[in-house]
PLY file of the C-alpha trace (Angstrom):
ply
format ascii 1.0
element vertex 272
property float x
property float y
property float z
element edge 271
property int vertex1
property int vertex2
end_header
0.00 0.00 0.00
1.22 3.53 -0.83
0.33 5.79 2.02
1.35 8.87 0.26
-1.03 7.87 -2.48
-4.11 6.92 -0.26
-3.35 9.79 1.93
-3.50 12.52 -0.42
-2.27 16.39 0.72
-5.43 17.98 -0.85
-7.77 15.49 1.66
-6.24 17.76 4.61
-7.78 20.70 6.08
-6.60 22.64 9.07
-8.73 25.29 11.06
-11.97 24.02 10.04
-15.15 25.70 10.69
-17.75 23.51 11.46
-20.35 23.38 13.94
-21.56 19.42 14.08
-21.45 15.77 13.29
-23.24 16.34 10.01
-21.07 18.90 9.23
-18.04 17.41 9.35
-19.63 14.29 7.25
-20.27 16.69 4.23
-16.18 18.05 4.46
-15.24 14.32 4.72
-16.67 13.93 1.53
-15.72 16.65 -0.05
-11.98 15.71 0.79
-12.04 13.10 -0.15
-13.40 13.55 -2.74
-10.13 15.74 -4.16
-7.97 12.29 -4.08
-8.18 10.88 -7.32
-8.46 7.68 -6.53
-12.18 8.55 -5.67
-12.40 9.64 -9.17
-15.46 7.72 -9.95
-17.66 8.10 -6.54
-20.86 10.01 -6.57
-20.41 12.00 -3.45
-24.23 12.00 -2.24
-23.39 7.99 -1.77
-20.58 8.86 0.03
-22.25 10.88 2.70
-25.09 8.46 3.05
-22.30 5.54 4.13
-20.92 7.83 5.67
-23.76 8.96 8.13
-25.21 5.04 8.52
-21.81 4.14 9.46
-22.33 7.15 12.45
-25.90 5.66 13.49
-23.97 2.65 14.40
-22.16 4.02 16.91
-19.61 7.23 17.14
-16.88 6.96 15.79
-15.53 9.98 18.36
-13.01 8.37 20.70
-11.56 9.97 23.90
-8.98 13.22 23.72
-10.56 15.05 21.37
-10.32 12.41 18.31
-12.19 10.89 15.99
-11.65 8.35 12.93
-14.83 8.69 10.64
-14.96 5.65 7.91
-17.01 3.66 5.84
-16.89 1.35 3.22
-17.69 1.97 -0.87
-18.33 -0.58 -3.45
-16.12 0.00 -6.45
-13.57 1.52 -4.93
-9.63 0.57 -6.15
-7.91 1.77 -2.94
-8.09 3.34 0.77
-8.73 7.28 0.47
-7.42 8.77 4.15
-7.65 12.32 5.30
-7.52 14.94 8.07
-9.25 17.68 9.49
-8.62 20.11 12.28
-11.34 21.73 13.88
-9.32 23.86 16.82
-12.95 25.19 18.57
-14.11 21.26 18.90
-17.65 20.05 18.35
-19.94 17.63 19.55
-19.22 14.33 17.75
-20.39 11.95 20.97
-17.20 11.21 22.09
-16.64 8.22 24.12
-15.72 10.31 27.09
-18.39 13.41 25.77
-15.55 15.72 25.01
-15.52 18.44 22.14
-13.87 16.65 19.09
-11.25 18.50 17.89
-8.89 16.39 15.31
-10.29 14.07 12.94
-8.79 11.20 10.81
-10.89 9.50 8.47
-10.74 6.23 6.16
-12.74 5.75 2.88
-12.51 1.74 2.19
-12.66 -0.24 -0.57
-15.64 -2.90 0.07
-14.05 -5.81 -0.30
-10.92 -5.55 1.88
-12.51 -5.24 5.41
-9.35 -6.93 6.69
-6.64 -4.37 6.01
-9.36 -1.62 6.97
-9.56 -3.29 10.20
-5.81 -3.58 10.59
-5.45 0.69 9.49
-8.38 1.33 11.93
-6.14 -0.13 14.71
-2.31 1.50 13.25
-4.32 4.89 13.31
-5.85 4.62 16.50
-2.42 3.73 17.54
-0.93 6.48 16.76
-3.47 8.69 18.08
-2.98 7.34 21.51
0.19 8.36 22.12
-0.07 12.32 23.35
3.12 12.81 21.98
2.27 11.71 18.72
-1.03 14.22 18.61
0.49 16.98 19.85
3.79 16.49 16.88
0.89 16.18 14.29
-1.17 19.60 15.50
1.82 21.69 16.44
2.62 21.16 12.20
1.59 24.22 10.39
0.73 23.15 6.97
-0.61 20.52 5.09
2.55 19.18 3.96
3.98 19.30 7.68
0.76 17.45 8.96
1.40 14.83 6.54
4.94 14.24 6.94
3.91 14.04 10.84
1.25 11.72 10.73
2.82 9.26 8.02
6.30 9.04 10.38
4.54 8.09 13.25
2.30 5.44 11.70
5.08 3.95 9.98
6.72 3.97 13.02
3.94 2.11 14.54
4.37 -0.26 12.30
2.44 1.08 9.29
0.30 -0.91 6.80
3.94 -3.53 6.13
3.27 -7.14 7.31
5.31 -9.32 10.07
8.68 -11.00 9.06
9.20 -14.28 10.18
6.66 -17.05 11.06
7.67 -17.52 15.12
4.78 -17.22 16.37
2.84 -18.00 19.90
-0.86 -19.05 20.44
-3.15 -17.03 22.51
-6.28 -17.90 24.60
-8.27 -15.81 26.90
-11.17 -16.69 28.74
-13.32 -13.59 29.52
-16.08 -13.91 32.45
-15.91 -10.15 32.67
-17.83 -8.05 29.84
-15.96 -4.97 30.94
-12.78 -6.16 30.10
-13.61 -7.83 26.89
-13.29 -4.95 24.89
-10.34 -3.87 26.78
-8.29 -7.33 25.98
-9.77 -7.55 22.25
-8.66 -3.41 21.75
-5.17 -4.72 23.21
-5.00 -7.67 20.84
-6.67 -5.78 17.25
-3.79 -3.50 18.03
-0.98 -5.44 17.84
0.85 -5.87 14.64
0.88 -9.52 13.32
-2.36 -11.05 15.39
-5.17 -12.81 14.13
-8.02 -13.20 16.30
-11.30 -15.15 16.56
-13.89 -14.83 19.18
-16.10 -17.91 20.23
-19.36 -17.55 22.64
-19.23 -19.98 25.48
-21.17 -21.15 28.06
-20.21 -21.12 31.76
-19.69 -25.65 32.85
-22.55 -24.84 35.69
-25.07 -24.46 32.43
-23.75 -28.27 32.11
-23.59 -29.36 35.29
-27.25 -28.61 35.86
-28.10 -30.98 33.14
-26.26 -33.87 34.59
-28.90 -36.35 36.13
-25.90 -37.03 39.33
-25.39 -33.51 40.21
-28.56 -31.69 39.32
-29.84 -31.06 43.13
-26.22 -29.54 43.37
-27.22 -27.01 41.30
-29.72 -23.93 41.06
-30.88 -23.45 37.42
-27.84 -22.02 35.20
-28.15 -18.03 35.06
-27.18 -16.75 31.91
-23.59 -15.46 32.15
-20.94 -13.99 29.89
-18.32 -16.47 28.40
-16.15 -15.61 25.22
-13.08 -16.96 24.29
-10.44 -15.17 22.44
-8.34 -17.04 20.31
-5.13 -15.13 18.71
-1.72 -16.11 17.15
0.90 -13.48 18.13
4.30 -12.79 17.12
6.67 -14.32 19.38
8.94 -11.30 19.68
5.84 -9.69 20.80
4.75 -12.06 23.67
5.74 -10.74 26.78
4.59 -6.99 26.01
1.13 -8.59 25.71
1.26 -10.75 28.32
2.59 -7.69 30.55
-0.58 -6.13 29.56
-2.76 -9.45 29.93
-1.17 -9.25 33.57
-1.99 -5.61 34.79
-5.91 -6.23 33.40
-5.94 -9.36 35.72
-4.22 -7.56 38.46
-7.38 -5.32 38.43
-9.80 -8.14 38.91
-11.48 -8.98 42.46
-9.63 -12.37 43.41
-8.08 -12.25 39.71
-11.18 -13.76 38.66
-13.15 -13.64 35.36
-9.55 -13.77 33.24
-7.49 -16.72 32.48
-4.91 -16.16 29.78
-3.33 -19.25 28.11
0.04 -19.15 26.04
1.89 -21.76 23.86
4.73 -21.67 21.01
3.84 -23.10 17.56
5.43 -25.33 15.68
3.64 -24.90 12.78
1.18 -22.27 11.33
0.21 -21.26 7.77
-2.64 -19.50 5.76
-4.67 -16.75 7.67
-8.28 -16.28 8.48
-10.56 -13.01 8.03
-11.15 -10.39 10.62
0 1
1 2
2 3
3 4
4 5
5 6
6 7
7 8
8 9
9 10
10 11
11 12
12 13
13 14
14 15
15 16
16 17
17 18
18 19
19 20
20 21
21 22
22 23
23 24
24 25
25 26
26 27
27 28
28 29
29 30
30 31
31 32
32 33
33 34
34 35
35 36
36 37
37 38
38 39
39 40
40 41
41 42
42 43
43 44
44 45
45 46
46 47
47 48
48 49
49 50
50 51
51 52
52 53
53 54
54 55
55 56
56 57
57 58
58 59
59 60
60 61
61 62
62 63
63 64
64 65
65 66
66 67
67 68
68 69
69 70
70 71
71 72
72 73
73 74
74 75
75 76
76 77
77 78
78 79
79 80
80 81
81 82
82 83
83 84
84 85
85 86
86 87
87 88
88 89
89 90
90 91
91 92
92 93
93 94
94 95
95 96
96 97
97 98
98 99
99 100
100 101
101 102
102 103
103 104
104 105
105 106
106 107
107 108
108 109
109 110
110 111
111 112
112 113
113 114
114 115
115 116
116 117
117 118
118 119
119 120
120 121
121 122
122 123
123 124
124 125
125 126
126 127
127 128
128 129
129 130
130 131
131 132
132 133
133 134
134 135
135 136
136 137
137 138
138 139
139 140
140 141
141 142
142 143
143 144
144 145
145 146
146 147
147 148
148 149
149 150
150 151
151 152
152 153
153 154
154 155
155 156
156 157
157 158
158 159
159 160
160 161
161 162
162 163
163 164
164 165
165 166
166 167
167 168
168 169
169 170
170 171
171 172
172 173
173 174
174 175
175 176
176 177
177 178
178 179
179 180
180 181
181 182
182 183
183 184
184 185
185 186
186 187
187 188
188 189
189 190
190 191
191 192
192 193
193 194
194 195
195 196
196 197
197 198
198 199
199 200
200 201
201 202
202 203
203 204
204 205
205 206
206 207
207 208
208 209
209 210
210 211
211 212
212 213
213 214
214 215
215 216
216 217
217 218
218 219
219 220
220 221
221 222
222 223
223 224
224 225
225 226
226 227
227 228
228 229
229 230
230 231
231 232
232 233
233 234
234 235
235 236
236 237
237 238
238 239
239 240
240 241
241 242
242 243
243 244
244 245
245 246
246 247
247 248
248 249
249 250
250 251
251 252
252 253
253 254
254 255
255 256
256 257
257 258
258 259
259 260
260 261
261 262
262 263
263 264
264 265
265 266
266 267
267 268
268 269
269 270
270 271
């Protein structure tokens, strides 16, 4: 992928005025728009995925940023741009902070992996403080570019793992609020691929069983998921450091069991 391609200088506009959510949809589209990869979109259609991809949920993180995206049929390549709004606006942050920098992704339909995989390098990037605060100190277009495309290549980028050392990953997750928490950690890290499964807590089971059923009350319905991830080995202990301090949160260090084993043999991949 060329990012200087996808990320085109004309997509970027600094000291935008805009008052809301809708606004900042239409000047989405309309930068993009000026890359010519989107050469052939009808803008209208733009704005529509654009606004049902809003209604999902908002797409405003914490800090002041948000990455706005969607999907198009027909489209040859990812279209990525930036705008600055230094006033902020309501875009229903996560944390229901004015919005103030904005990042957005126009994908192709049909590659929902690798748009899943620049969702996470971007959001990255806009993590680190440091990183955010390089990017808006820049003063032009050209500067903001430069900024933004060192630090996301420095994160790693859009390139793919060398090597094929890798480790297997399971996580059993009792807790729903740190599902999203481990599966954030995991969707960030450069290499992984990830399935979920649903599960069912062995009391459901138990109840069942002719021998033990006056042990047991009738099952209550509980939540179970199972993460399953292969992870680069030279990346291992940084996520199982992380793994740890989540646990270390938990009452008894209960609800979180983290399983890890080497591979001796992996090949082909699986979607997102």
């Amino acid at each position: 992928m060329d990012l200087q391609k996808i990320f085109h200088i004309d997509s970027i506009e600094l000291g935008a005025d805009l008052a809301d959510k809708s606004s900042v949809l239409e000047k989405v589209a309309d930068l993009a728009l000026k890359n010519p990869i989107m050469k052939k979109q009808d803008r209208a259609r733009l704005v529509t995925a654009l606004k049902e991809r809003e209604d999902l949920a908002s797409t405003g993180f914490t800090g002041g940023i948000a990455i706005p995206h969607c999907v198009l049929s027909g489209l040859e390549d990812f279209v990525l741009g930036m705008i600055s709004v230094p006033g902020g606006l309501d875009f229903k942050s996560l944390d229901g902070s004015p919005t103030r920098f904005f990042v957005f992704i126009i994908a192709p339909q049909d590659n929902r992996k690798l748009h899943i995989k620049l969702l996470a390098d971007i959001a990255r990037v806009l993590k680190s403080k440091d990183n955010v605060e390089k990017i808006s100190s820049a003063r032009t277009a050209e500067e903001v570019r430069g900024a933004f495309l060192s630090s996301l290549e420095m994160y790693g980028g859009m390139s793919s793992p060398q090597g094929s050392e890798s480790t297997f990953l399971r996580v059993f997750v009792q807790v729903e609020e740190r599902f999203n928490e481990v599966l954030e950690l995991l969707s960030e890290t450069e290499g992984c691929q990830i399935m979920v499964l649903e599960g069912n807590a062995a009391s459901r089971y138990f109840n069942a069983m002719p021998l033990l059923a006056s042990f047991w009350t009738p099952a209550e319905d509980t939540f179970n998921r199972l993460i399953f991830a292969t992870v680069p080995k030279k990346l291992t202990n940084s996520i199982l450091g992380k793994l740890e301090s989540i646990i270390e949160t938990l009452e008894n260090k209960t609800g979180l069991l983290v399983i890890m084993n080497e591979i001796s043999y992996i090949s082909g991949g699986i979607e997102l």
